[in-house]
C-alpha positions in Angstrom: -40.1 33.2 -112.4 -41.0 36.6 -113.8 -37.3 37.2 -114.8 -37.4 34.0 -116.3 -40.9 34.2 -118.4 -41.8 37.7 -118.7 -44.2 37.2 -121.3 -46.3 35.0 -119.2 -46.6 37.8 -116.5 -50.3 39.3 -118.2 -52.0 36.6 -120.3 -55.3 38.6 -120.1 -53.6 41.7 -122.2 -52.0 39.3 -124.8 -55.5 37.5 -125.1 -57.6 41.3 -125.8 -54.5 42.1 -128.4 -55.7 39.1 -130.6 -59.1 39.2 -130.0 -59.2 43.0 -131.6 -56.9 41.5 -134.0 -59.3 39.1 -135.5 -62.1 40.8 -135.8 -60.8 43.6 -137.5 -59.9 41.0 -140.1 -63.0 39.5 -140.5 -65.3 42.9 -140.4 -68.1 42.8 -143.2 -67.5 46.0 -145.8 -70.5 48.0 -145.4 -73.4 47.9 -148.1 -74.0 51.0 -150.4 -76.5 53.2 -148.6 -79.5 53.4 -151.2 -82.1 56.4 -150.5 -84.8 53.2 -149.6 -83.7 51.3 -146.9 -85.4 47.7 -147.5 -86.2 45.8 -144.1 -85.3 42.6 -145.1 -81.7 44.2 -146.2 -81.4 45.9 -142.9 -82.5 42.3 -141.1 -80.3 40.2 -143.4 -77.4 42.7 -142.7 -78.3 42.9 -138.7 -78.3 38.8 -139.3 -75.1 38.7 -141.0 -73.6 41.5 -138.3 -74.6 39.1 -135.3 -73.3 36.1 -137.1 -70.1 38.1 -137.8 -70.4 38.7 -133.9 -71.0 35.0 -133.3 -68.4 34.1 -135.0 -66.1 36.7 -133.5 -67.1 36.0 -129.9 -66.8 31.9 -131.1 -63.2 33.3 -132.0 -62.7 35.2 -129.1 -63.8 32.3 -126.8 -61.0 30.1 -129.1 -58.5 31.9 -128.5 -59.2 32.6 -125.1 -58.6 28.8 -125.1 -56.2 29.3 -127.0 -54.3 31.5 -124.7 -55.4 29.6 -121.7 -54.1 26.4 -122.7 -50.8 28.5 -123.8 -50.8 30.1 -120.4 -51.2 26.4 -119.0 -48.7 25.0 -121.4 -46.3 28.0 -120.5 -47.4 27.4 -116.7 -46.6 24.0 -117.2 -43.4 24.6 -118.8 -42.4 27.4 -116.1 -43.0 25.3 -113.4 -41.1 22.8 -115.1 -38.5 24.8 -115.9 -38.6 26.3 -112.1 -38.7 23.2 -110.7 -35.5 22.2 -112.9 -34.0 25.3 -111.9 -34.8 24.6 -107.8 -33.7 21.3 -108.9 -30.2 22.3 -110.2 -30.5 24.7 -107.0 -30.8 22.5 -104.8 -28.3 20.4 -106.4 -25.9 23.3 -106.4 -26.8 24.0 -102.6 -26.6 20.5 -101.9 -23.1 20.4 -103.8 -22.2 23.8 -102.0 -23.2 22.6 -98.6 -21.3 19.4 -99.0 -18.2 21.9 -100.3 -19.4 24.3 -97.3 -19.0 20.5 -94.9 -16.0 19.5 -97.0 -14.4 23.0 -96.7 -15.9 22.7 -92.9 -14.3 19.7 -92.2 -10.7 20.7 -93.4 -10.8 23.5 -91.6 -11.7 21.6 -88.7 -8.8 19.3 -89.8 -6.7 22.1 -89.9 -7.7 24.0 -86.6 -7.4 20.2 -84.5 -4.1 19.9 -86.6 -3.0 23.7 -85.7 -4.4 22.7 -82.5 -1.9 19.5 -81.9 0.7 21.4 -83.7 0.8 24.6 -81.3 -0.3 21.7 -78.4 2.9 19.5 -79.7 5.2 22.9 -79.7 3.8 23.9 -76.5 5.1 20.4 -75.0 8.2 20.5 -76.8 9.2 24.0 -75.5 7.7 22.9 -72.3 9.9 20.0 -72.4 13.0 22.2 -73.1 12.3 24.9 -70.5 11.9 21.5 -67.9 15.5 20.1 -69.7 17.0 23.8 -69.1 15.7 24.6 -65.8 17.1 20.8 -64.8 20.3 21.5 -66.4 20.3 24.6 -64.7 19.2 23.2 -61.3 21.9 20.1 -62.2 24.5 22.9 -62.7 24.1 24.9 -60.0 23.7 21.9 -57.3 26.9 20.4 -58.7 28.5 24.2 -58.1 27.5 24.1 -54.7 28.6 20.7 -54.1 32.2 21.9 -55.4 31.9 24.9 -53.2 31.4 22.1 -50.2 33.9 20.2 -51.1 36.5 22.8 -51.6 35.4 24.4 -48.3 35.5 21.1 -46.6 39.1 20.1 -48.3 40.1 23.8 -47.3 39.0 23.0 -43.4 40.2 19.7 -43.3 43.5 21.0 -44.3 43.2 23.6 -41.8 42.5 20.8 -39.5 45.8 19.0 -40.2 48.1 22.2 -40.5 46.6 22.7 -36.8 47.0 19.3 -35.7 50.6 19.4 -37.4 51.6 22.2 -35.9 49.7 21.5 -32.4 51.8 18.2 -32.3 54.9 20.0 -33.4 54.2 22.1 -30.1 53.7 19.3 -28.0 56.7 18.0 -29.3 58.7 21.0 -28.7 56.9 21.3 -25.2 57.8 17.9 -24.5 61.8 18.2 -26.1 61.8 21.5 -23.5 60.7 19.5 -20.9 62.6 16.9 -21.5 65.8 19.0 -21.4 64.7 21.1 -18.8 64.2 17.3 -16.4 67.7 16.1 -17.7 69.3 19.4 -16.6 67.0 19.7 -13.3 68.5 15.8 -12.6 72.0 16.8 -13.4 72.1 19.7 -10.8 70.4 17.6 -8.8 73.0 15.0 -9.2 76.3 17.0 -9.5 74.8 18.8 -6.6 74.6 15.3 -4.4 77.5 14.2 -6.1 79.8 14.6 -3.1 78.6 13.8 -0.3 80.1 14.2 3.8 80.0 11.2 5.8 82.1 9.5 9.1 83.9 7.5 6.3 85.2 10.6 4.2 83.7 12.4 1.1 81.4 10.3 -0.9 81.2 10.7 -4.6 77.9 9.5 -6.1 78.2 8.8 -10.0 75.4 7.7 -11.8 75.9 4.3 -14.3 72.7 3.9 -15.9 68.7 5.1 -14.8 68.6 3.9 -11.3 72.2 2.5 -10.6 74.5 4.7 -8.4 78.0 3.8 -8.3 79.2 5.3 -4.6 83.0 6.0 -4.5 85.2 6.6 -0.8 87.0 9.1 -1.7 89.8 9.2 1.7 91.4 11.0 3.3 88.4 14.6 3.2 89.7 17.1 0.9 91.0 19.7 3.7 90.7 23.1 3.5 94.0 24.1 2.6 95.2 27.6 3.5 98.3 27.4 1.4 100.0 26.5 -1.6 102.2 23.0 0.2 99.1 21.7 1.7 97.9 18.5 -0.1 94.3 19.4 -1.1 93.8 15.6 -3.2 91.9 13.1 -3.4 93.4 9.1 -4.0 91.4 7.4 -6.8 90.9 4.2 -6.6 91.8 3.0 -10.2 95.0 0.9 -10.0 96.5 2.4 -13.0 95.4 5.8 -14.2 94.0 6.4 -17.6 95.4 8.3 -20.2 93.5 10.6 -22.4 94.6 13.2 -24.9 92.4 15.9 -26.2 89.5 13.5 -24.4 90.1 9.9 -26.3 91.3 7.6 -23.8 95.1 6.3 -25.7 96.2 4.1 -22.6 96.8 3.4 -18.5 100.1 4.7 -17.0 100.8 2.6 -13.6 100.0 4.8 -10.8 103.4 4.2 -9.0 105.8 5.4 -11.8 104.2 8.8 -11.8 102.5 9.7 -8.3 105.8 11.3 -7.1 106.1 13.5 -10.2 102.8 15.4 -10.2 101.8 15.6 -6.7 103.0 18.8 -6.7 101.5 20.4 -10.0 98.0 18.9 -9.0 98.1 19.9 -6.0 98.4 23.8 -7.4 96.3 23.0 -9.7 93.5 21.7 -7.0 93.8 25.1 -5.0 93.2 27.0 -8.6 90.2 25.1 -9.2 88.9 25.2 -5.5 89.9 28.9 -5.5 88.3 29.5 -8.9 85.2 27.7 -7.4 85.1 30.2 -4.6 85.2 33.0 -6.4 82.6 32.7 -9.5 81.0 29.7 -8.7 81.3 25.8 -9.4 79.1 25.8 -12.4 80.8 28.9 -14.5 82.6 28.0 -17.5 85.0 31.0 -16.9 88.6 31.0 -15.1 88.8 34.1 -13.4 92.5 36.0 -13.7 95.0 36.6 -10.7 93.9 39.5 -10.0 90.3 38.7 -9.5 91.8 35.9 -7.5 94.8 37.9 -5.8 97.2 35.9 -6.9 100.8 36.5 -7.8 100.8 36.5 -11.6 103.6 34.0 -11.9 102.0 31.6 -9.9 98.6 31.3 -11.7 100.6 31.6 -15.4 102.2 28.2 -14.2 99.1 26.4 -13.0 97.1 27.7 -15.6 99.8 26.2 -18.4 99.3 22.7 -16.7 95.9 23.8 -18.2 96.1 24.7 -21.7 94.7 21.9 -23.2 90.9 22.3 -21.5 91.6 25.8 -21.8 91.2 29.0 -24.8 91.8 32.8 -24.3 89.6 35.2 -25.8 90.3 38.4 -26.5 88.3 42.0 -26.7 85.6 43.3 -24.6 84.2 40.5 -22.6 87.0 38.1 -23.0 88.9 36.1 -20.6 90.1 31.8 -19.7 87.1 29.7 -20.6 87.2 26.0 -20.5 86.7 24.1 -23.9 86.1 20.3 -24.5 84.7 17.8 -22.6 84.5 19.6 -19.2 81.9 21.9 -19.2 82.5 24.0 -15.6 85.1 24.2 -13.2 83.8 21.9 -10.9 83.9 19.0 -13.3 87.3 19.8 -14.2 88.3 19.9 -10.3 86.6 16.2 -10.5 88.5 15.2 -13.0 92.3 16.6 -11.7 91.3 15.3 -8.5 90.4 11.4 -9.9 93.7 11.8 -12.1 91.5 11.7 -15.5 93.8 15.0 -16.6 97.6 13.9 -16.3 99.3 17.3 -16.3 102.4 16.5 -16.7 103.3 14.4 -19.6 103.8 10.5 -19.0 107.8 9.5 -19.3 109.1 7.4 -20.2 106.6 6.3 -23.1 107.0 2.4 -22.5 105.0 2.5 -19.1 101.8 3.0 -21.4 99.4 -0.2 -20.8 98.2 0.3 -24.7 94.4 -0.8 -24.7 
């Protein structure tokens, strides 16, 4: 209030200022001094002095009112003008605090929207890291799960290549087997094939799995210490076949030809038989006349009556091996001796029985 009225401050001082004011206005000029000084002068100017003095102090007491009712007025107007200005300051604080709440408010706004903002980025990079570490998790799962299935294709495969070639084993096992039984039974057979008894030799020949077809075979094959001696066996076929090269072509009566090579098989019976002796029944090989001591000219012929289920090779190793159907020497002897071989040719042609 002092900054605002600073002539209201000291009233008291303004109030002295005026008082000297007035009554150096109103002061009475001083009467001529005379050399008698008259009483009633002196007591009418002593009157007239207090009047003046009266009338000054009246003065003085006026505009002490004066000033007092200025002080009040300005007092008045001061608080007035105080009480505007607290007004307008209170308006102005009221209006700042309500900008102070607005401004409070929107920065409250703000900080919850910041607040739902960073909360609403937070989720959504929440949410990715959960979408990336599933994809990832997805990804690597489904990896695995190839890597099963490839190792499980790759063992399964394993499995069958094993199984394959376990049964391919068996098989071969069993084709081995097989082979090895059917040869075991041949021995067994070609070694039972002729068999002594009071009736004569017995030839055994197998027809099928259990059949045995039993063949007399009269008179016993003797043991024939030279070349005349007969050393065959009669078949019993009424007409004997005729084969060439193997393939059966036709049946030549047996009567017509049994003088003409009774002879020649009978050399070629003591060959075989001789052969036998010396490098066994089941060799494929024909040993030569010297292995056999025989003269050369005799073995030439009977191995001529030959030549067809025969071959020479040459060079180290070589020799007379049989070729073709017969296998060793003693089924060759089987078949000169049943007259399946015809070694000397058939004449004359019309005898054939064609088939």
């Amino acid at each position: 209030m002092a900054r605002l009225f600073p002539f209201a401050v000291k009233p008291k001082l303004i109030a002295t200022i005026l008082v000297l004011l007035l009554a150096a206005c109103s002061e009475p000029k001083a009467a001529p001094s005379t050399q008698d000084d008259d009483p009633i002068s002196l007591q009418a100017t002593a009157d007239a002095l207090m009047l003046s003095a009266k009338s000054i102090a009246k003065s003085a007491q006026e505009a002490e009112k004066r000033i007092k009712a200025t002080e009040k007025a300005y007092n008045l107007q001061s608080t007035r003008q105080a009480q505007s200005i607290t007004a307008t300051a209170q308006a102005v604080f009221v209006k700042a605090t309500e900008q102070a709440g607005q401004a409070t408010a929107t920065a409250q706004a703000l900080s919850i929207q910041a607040t739902s903002t960073a909360q609403s980025l937070a989720l959504a990079q929440g949410q990715r890291q959960a979408t990336a570490t599933a994809q990832a998790i997805i990804a690597l799962e489904t990896s695995r799960a190839e890597e099963q299935k490839r190792i499980e294709i790759a063992a399964t495969a394993r499995l069958y290549a094993g199984v394959v070639l376990l049964a391919g084993v068996v098989i071969i096992l069993l084709g081995l087997l097989w082979y090895a039984g059917q040869y075991y039974l041949d021995v067994i057979i070609q070694r039972h094939q002729l068999v002594e008894s009071r009736a004569g030799t017995l030839l055994l020949q197998p027809v099928g799995y259990r059949p045995v077809r039993v063949t007399v075979l009269t008179p016993q094959l003797p043991a024939a210490t030279s070349e005349k001696e007969g050393d065959e066996f009669t078949s019993q076929l009424e007409d004997i076949p005729y084969l060439v090269n193997g393939d059966l072509k036709g049946f030549i009566p047996r009567r017509n030809l049994q003088e003409a090579d009774d002879n020649v098989r009978k050399l070629v019976l003591r060959l075989l038989r001789e052969a036998m002796n010396t490098v066994g029944a089941q060799s494929t090989r024909l040993p030569g006349w010297r292995e056999m001591g025989w003269a050369a000219e005799t073995w030439s012929n009977a191995i001529d009556y030959l030549r067809p289920y025969l071959e020479t090779q040459s060079g180290r190793g070589g020799g007379t091996y049989l070729r073709g159907e017969y296998r060793t020497l003693r089924d060759l002897y089987l078949a000169v001796g049943e007259r399946r071989i015809h070694l000397v040719s058939p004449t004359p042609i019309e005898m054939i029985k064609n088939l």
